[in-house]
Each structure stands twice: as structure tokens, then as C-alpha cells.
C-alpha positions as CSV (number, residue, x, y, z in Angstrom):
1,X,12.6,16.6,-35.9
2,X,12.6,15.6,-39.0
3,X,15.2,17.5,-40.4
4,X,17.6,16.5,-37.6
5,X,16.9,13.0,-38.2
6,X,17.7,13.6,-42.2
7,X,20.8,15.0,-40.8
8,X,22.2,12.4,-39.1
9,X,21.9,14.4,-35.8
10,X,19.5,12.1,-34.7
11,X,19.0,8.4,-35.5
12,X,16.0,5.4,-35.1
13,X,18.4,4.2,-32.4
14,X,17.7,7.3,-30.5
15,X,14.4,6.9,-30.9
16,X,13.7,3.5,-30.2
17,X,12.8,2.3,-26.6
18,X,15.4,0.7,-25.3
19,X,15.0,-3.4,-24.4
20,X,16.5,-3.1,-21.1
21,X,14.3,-0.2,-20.3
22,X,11.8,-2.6,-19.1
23,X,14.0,-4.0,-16.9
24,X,14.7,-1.1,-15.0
25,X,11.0,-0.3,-14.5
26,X,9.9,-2.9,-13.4
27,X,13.0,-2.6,-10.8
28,X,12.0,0.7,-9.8
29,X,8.2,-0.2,-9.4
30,X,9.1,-3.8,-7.3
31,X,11.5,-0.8,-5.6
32,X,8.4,1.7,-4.8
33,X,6.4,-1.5,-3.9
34,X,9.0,-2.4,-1.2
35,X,9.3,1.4,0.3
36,X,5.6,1.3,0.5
37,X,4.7,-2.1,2.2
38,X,8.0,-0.4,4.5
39,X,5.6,2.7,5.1
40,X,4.1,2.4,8.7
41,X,0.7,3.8,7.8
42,X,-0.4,2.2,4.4
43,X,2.2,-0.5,4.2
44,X,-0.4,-2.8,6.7
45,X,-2.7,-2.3,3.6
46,X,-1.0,-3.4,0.5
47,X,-2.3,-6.9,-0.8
48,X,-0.1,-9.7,-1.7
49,X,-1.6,-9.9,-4.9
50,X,-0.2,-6.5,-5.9
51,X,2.7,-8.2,-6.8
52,X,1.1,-10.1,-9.4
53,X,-1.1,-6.9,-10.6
54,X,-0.5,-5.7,-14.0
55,X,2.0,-3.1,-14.8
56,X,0.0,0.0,-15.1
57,X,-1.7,-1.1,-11.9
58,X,1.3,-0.9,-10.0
59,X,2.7,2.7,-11.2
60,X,-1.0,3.6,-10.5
61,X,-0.8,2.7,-7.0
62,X,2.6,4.6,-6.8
63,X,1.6,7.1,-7.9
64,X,-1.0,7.4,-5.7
65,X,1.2,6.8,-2.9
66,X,3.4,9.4,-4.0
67,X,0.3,12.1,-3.9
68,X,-0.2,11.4,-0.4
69,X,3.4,10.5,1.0
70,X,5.3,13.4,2.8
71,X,8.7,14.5,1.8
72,X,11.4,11.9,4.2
73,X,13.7,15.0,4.0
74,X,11.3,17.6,5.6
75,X,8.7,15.9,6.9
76,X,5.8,18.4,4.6
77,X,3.8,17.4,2.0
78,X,4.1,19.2,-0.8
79,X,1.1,20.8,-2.8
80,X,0.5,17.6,-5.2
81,X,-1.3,18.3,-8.5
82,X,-4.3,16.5,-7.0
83,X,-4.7,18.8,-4.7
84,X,-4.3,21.0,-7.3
85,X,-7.2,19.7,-9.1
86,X,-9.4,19.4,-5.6
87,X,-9.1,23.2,-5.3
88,X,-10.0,23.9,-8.9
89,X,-13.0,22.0,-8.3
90,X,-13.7,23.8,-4.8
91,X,-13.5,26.9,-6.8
92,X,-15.2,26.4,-9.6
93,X,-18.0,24.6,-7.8
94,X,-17.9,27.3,-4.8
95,X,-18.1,25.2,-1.9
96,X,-15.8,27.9,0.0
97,X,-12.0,26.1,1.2
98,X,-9.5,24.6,-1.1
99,X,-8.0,21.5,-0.1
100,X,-4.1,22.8,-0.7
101,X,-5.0,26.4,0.2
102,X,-6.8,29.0,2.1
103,X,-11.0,30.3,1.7
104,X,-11.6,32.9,-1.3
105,X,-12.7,35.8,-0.7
């Protein structure tokens, strides 16, 4: 990095977080927001005051909501990395069916 950045190939500009980069995050998230109080099984649930929450908050939620939200194109949900994680556990701790898959043998 370091060397491309001595060379000119790469400058603090392209480095720097852009001002406006804000913006558009915060667009997205009020975006996600929107689409989920739109949902018709969670969107009953979100609170007013997640407007007002702080950033992080917010892509929190969204993120959560992506986990459990199926795919609008085919209907499936996806293997999510917390599943991923549910089944590690399952495994590790040996209590027999993973969440995302089927029972070990």
C-alpha cells in the first residue's frame, strides 16, 4: 500500500471517506426502515422511536431483518451466517439437529 501510495497510484483522496458518504447511508438505512415497517409480519412491530435511534442501532436492526427475511425473488431463505453459527454451536455442543441443516451422524 504503501508503495502504491509513494507512487502516485494511489492518493489520501482515495483513501479518505467521502462527506457525502453519510448521506447516502443514512438514505439507504431510512430506505431498509421503510421496506421493513412495509413487511407484513414484523413491520406491525417496529417502534416509532426507531427513527430517532442511533445509527448503529438502525443497521443493527437491518441487519437483523435481513437474517431472517426471505429472498422477494424466490420466496427461500437462504442459509444466513447466523444460522451458520447456530449449527456450529449445535455441533460443537452436540445437541443432535442444526438449525440450517440436517442431524450428524
Amino acid at each position: 500500500m504503501l508503495v502504491l501510495v509513494l507512487a502516485g497510484a494511489i492518493t489520501v483522496q482515495d483513501l479518505a471517506w467521502p462527506e457525502d458518504s453519510k448521506t447516502v447511508l443514512d438514505q439507504r438505512i431510512r430506505g431498509g426502515i421503510e421496506q421493513l415497517r412495509g413487511d407484513p409480519i414484523y413491520g406491525g412491530a417496529v417502534p416509532v422511536e426507531l427513527d430517532e435511534a442511533h445509527r448503529s442501532i438502525k443497521l443493527f436492526i437491518l441487519f437483523l431483518y435481513d437474517q431472517i427475511s426471505e429472498d422477494m425473488h424466490t420466496g427461500e431463505r437462504p442459509i444466513r451466517w447466523l444460522t451458520t453459527l447456530g449449527d456450529v454451536r449445535a455441533l460443537l455442543d452436540g445437541v443432535g439437529v442444526p438449525l440450517g441443516g440436517q442431524q450428524q451422524a
